[in-house]
Each structure stands twice: as C-alpha cells, then as structure tokens.
C-alpha positions in Angstrom: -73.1 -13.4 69.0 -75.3 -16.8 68.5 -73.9 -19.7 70.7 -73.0 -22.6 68.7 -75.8 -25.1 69.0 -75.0 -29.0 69.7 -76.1 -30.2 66.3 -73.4 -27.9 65.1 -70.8 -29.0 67.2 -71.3 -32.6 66.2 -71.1 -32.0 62.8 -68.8 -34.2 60.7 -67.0 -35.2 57.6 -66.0 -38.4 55.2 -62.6 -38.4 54.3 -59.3 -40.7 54.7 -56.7 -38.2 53.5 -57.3 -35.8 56.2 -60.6 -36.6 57.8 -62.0 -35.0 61.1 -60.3 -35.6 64.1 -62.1 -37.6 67.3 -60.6 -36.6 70.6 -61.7 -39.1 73.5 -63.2 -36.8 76.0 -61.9 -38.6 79.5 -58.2 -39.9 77.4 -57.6 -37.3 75.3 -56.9 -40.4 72.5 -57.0 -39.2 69.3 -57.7 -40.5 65.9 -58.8 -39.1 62.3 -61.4 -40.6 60.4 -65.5 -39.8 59.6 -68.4 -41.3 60.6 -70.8 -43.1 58.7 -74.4 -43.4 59.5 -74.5 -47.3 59.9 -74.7 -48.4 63.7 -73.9 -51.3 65.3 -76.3 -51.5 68.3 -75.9 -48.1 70.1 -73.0 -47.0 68.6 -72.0 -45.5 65.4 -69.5 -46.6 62.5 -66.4 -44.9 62.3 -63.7 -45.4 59.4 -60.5 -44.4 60.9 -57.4 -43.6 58.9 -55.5 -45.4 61.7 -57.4 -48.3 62.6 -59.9 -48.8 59.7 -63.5 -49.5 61.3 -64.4 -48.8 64.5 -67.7 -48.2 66.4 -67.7 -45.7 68.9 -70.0 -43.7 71.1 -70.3 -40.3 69.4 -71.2 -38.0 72.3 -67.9 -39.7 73.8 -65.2 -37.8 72.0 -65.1 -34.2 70.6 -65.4 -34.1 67.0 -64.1 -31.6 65.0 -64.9 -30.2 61.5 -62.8 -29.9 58.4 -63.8 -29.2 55.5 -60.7 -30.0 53.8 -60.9 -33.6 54.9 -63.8 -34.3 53.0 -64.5 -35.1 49.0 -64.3 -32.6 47.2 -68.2 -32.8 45.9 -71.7 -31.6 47.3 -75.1 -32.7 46.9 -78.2 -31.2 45.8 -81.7 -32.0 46.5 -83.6 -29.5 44.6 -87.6 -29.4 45.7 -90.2 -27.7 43.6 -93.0 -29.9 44.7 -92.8 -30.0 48.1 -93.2 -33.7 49.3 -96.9 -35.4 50.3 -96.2 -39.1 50.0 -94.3 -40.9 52.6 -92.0 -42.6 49.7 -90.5 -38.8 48.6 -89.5 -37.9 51.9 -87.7 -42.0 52.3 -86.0 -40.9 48.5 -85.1 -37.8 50.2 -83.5 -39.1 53.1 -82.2 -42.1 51.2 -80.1 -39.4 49.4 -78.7 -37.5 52.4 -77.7 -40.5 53.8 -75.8 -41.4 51.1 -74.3 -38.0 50.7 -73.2 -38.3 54.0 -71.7 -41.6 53.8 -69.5 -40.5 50.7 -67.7 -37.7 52.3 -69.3 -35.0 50.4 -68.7 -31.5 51.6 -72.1 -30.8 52.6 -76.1 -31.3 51.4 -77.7 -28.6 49.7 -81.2 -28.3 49.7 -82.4 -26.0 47.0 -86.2 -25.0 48.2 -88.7 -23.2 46.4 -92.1 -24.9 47.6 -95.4 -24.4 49.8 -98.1 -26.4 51.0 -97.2 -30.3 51.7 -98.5 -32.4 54.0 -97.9 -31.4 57.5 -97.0 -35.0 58.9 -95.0 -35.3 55.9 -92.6 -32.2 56.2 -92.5 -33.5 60.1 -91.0 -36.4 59.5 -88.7 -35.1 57.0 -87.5 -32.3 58.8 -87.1 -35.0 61.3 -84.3 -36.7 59.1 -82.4 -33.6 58.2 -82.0 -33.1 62.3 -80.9 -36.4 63.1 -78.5 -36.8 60.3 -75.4 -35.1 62.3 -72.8 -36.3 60.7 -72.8 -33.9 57.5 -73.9 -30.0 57.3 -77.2 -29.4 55.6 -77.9 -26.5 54.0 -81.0 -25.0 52.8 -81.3 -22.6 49.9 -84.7 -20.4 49.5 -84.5 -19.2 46.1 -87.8 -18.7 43.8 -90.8 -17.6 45.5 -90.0 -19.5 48.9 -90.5 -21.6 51.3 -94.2 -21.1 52.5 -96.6 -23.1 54.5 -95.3 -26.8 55.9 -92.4 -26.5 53.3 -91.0 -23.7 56.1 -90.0 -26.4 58.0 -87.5 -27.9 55.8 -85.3 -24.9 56.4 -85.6 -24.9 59.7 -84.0 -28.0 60.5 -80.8 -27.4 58.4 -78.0 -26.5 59.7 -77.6 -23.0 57.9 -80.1 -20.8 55.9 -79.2 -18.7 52.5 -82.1 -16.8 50.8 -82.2 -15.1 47.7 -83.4 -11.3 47.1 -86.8 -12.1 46.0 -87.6 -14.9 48.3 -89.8 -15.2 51.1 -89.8 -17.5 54.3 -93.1 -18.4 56.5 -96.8 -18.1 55.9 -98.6 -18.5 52.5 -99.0 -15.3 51.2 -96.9 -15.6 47.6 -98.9 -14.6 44.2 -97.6 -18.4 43.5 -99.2 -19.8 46.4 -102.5 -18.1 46.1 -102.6 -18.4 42.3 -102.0 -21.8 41.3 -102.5 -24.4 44.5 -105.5 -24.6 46.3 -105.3 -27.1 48.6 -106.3 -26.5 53.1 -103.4 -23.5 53.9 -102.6 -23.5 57.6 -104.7 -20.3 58.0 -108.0 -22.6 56.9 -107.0 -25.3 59.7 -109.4 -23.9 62.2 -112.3 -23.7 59.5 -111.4 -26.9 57.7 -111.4 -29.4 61.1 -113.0 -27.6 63.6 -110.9 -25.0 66.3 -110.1 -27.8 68.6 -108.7 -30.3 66.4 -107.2 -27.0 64.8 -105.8 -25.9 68.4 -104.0 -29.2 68.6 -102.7 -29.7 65.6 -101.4 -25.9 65.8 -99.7 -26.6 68.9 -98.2 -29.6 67.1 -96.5 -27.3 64.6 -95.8 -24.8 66.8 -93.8 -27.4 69.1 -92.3 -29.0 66.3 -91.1 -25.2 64.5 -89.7 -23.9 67.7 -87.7 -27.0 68.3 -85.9 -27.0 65.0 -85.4 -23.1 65.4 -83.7 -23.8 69.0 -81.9 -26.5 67.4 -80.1 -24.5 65.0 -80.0 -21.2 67.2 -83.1 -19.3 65.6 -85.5 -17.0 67.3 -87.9 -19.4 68.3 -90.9 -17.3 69.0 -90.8 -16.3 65.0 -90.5 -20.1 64.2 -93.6 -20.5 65.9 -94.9 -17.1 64.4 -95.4 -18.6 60.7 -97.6 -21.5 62.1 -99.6 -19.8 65.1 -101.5 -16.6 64.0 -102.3 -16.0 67.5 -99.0 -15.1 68.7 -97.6 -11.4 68.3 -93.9 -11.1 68.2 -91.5 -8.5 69.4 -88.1 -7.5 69.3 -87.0 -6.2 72.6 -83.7 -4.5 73.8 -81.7 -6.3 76.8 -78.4 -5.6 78.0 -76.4 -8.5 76.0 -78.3 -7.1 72.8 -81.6 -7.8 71.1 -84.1 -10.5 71.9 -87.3 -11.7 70.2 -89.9 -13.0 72.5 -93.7 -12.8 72.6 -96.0 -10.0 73.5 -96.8 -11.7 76.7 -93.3 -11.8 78.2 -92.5 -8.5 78.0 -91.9 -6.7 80.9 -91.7 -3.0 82.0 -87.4 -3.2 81.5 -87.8 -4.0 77.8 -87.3 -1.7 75.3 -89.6 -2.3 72.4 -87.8 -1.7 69.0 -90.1 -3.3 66.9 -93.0 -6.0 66.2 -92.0 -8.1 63.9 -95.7 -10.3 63.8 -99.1 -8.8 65.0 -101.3 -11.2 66.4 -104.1 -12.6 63.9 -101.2 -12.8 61.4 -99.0 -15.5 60.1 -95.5 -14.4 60.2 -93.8 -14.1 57.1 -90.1 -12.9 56.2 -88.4 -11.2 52.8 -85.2 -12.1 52.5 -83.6 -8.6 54.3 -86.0 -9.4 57.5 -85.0 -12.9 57.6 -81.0 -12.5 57.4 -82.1 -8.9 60.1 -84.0 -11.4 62.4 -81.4 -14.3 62.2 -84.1 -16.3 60.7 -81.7 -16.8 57.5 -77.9 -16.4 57.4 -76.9 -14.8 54.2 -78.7 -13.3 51.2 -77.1 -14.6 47.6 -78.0 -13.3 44.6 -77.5 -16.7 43.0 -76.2 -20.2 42.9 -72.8 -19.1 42.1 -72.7 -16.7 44.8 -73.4 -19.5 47.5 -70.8 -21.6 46.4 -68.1 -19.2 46.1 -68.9 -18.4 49.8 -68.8 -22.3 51.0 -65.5 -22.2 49.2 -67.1 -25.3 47.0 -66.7 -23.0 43.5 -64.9 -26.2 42.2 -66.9 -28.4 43.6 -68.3 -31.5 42.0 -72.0 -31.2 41.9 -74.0 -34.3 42.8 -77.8 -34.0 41.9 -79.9 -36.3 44.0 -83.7 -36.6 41.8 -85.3 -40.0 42.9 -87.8 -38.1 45.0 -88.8 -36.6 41.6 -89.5 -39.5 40.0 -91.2 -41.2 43.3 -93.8 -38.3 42.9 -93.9 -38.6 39.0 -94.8 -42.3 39.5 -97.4 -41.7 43.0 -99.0 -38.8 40.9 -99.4 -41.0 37.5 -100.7 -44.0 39.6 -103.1 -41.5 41.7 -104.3 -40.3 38.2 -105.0 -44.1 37.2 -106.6 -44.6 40.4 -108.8 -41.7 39.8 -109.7 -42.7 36.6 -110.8 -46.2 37.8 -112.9 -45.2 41.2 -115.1 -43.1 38.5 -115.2 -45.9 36.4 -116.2 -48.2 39.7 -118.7 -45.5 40.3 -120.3 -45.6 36.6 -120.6 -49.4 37.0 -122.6 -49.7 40.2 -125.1 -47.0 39.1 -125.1 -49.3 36.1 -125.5 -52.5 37.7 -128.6 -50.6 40.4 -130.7 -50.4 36.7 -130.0 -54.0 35.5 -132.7 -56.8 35.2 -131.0 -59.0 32.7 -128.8 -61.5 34.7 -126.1 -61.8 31.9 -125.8 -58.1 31.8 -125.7 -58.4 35.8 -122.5 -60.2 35.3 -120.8 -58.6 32.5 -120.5 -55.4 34.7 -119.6 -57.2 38.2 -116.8 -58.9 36.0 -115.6 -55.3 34.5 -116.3 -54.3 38.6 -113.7 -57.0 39.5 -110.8 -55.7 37.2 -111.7 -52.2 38.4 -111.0 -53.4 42.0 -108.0 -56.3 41.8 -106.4 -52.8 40.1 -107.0 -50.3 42.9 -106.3 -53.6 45.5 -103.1 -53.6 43.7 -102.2 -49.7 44.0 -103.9 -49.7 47.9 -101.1 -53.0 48.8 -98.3 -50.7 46.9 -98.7 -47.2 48.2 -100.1 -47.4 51.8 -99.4 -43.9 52.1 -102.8 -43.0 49.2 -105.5 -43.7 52.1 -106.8 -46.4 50.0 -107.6 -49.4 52.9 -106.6 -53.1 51.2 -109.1 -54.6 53.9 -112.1 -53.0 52.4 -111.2 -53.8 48.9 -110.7 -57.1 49.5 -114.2 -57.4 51.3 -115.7 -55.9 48.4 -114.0 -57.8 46.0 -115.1 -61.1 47.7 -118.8 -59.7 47.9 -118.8 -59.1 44.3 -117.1 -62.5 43.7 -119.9 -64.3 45.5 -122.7 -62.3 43.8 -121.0 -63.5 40.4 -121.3 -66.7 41.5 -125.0 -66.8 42.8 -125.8 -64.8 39.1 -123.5 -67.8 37.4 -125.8 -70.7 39.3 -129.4 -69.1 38.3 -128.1 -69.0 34.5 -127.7 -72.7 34.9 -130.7 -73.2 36.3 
C-alpha cells in the first residue's frame, strides 16, 4: 500500500455549509471552514463557519478532507499547446487559484501536449505543488503527455490516463510528425554534454521530487528525462520496488526492467497504472467523473491561457514579420548614395523599431532586450539628424 504523502494530507476544501474541519494539533480546538490562498504575513486565510476570518498556521492543526463540504462544481484547464511564455503558465495558475478559492471540488487538468519550455513547465509544475489547499488532477488523454509537458502530471495530486495515451519521453507519431523543435534526447547535441549534463540533472532533480511528492516511483520519474539510467523492478519483502540498476543487490529478485539505459522511459497507459506512475485508466471524460462522484457536477472551463498564447503567438508573428522587414531596410540603406533616400529608409527603420521596442517592453518573456533597441533606435535617430543638417547645408 502507498503511504499517503504530506501534500495529500493537507489537502483542503471551500465550503460554509459543511466545510473541512481544522483540529488544533496541541488543543484539540476545533472549527470548520476552508482555506483560501490569501496570506497575511506567514499565515494563511481561513473562512470559518464559526468565527468568519481567521488566519492561522496551516501545519498547526490537522486538516481534514470532505468533499461534501465543497461547491458542487470543478474546474478544467484543458492544454493542447503546452505552455512556453511565462504569461500562460501566470493565466494558468491565476485559474487554479481561483478555483481554489471558490470551493470547487477539485482542478482538472485535461493534458494532451509535448515539448514546452523546460523552465517553463518548472515553474508551472511548481504552482500546482504549492497550491495545497485544493486536489489537482491530471488527465492524459490524446496522444499524451511527452517531453517537459510530463511534468505537469507529476505534480498533481492524482493521475488518470486514457487507453491510448502515453506518459514520458517523445516518441508519439504526433510528436515526431508535426513539431520539430530541441527534444530532450537532442540536449546533449544541441548545447554541448556539459551544459546538457546539468541541465539533465536539473530535470532529473526536479521529476523525482514531484514523483516523491505525490508517492511515485521516483527512479521512473527520473527515467523519462535521463536516458542514462536503467530502471528495475525488484522483489522485497513488503512487495515490489523500483530502483536503479546500480542499487541492486545480490537479495533482489529482478522481475523486470522497466527502462534500459540509453533510453528515455516512456509508459502506455496499462504500464503506467502497473508501475503506479498513473492511478486509473478511463475510457473517457464521463468515466472520470462518475468515479470522482462529480457526474453532476458543474463544469467550470478555465481558457485565458488560450488566449495569452493566441495573442504572444500573433504578436511573435508581427514581430517576425517586422525584424525581416528591419533586415530588408539596412541591406537597403548599405547601397544608398542619395541622402534623401538615406532618410526615407531610417525613418521607415524607426517605425520598424518604436514597434518591436513596444512588443520587447510588453512581453519580456520573447528574448527581445528593450536596452538594445533603444540604443539603436537613438543611433538611428542621430544619423537622421546628421542626414537632416547636410540637406540644409
């Protein structure tokens, strides 16, 4: 039997009708209420059916979980596109947080993505962890969840898979077909093996933690982002372990390996529910929510992080667009004699650059440095004015 993790143990509801109940660990006081995620210096913000708001300590009082006690709605957060700007993953946990403050029954994360940014899917795996106060679930349906997008469902709090889904490294037809951006098995090639070593071991660290977290197997965690490791399942007296190659000893009984080394780990959805890597395989939607007992559930669908990357991919495209056109103009201006022609194009050059100075000050999170614009927008400012002065002459 898997122990129950702390995360789980913490987890709690938004309800006044009949909320969670807070028992004072060293009184054995007692109240009923759910936690908000406001704070108010170290402590957190509690709306209590007896006393209204309070702020309290939460590691000071056992909390425990009712489902009954909260709304009687659930959020989802459906991600097709897994998120590379820093803005999706704010609207993302923007929307768990308000989920959580309503009293909804739980978040659902509906997942069907690979690839990402690496720093990205960090730090928004980073947010599910530290939102305690409401369950988050993730559902792999679709393809998967390949690549950095595996870490998403490894930091909620339980996993459902569907039939025809996979879990770990990039190896769906959707993957290979249709996005070709750096996979984590090109790391090594794309940035050099030691700048590929420590970013693996970054991953690795981060995978094992959310797997330990949410009482997962950490050695296959850290399979589907370190090809170098070769898994096993072992047989010890209290049952079956997973552990690495390296720790075996001569007591284990091997049953199986489950990743050889030179191979990213990846899961169907049978090996994934076998290895406690997912808990339940659902054939659909429907399914799941007749199991959470949430059938008549209101649905609440969270899409702002949808439109963030409509609008960051729209204004990327503009940008685009322009630093070809920037490009076009100073190969132009290189060939110019004529002096009036000279400042046609550094005047077209200047609404090329007040534009992407405008996008660079907006969206930090595009690369674009609004130092170095602005230098070269006042370089090309003072060379229109010294072209300005010899007309006059």
């Amino acid at each position: 039997m898997r122990a129950i993790s702390l995360l789980t143990l913490f987890l709690l509801l938004s309800s006044l009708a009949c909320a969670d109940t807070f028992v004072n660990k060293r009184t054995n006081k007692t109240f009923t209420g759910f936690a908000t995620t406001k704070k108010l210096g170290d402590k957190t913000i509690v709306i209590s059916r007896e006393a209204g708001k309070l702020s309290i300590i939460p590691s000071y009082y056992n909390i425990s979980y009712d489902a009954k006690g909260r709304k009687n709605a659930f959020a989802t957060i459906k991600i097709t596109n897994t998120p590379k700007y820093n803005t999706e993953a704010e609207a993302i946990e923007k929307a768990i947080k308000t989920a959580t403050d309503r009293g909804y029954l739980f978040v659902l994360i509906e997942l069907d993505a690979d690839g990402g940014e690496p720093y990205i899917e960090i730090k928004l795996s980073s947010a599910i962890t530290n939102n305690w106060q409401c369950p988050i679930y993730c559902y792999i349906n679709g393809n998967g969840a390949h690549d950095y997008a595996a870490l998403i469902p490894l930091a909620c709090n339980k996993i459902f898979i569907s039939k025809d889904a996979t879990f770990g490294s990039n190896v769906s037809s959707k993957s290979k077909l249709n996005n070709p951006k750096v996979r984590i098995k090109d790391l090594h090639k794309t940035i050099g093996n030691n700048v590929g070593e420590k970013f693996t071991s970054i991953l690795r660290a981060t995978a094992s933690s959310l797997a330990q977290n949410n009482d997962r197997p950490t050695i296959l965690a850290q399979a589907m982002f370190d090809n170098q490791l070769k898994a096993i399942e072992v047989e010890n007296k209290g049952g079956n372990d997973f552990i690495s190659d390296n720790d075996k000893r001569k007591t284990h009984k091997i049953i199986k390996t489950v990743s050889e080394d030179g191979e990213f780990l990846e899961l169907d959805a049978k090996e994934a529910l076998e290895t406690a890597m997912a808990d339940k395989i659902v054939d659909s939607k429907e399914e799941l929510l007749s199991y959470l007992e949430a059938s008549d559930a209101e649905e609440v669908v969270f899409d702002k992080h949808v439109q963030v990357r409509n609008s960051i991919d729209s204004v990327v495209s503009d940008a685009l667009e322009t630093f070809e056109k920037i490009q076009a103009l100073e190969n132009k201006l290189k060939t110019l004699s004529n002096n009036r022609e000279k400042v046609a194009t550094i005047q077209a050059l200047l609404r090329c650059y007040n534009k992407i100075s405008k996008v660079a000050i907006r969206y930090p999170e595009l690369g674009v440095s609004p130092t170095e614009t602005q230098l070269t927008i006042t370089y090309y400012k003072s060379l229109l004015r010294s072209l300005k002065d010899s007309n006059h002459q």
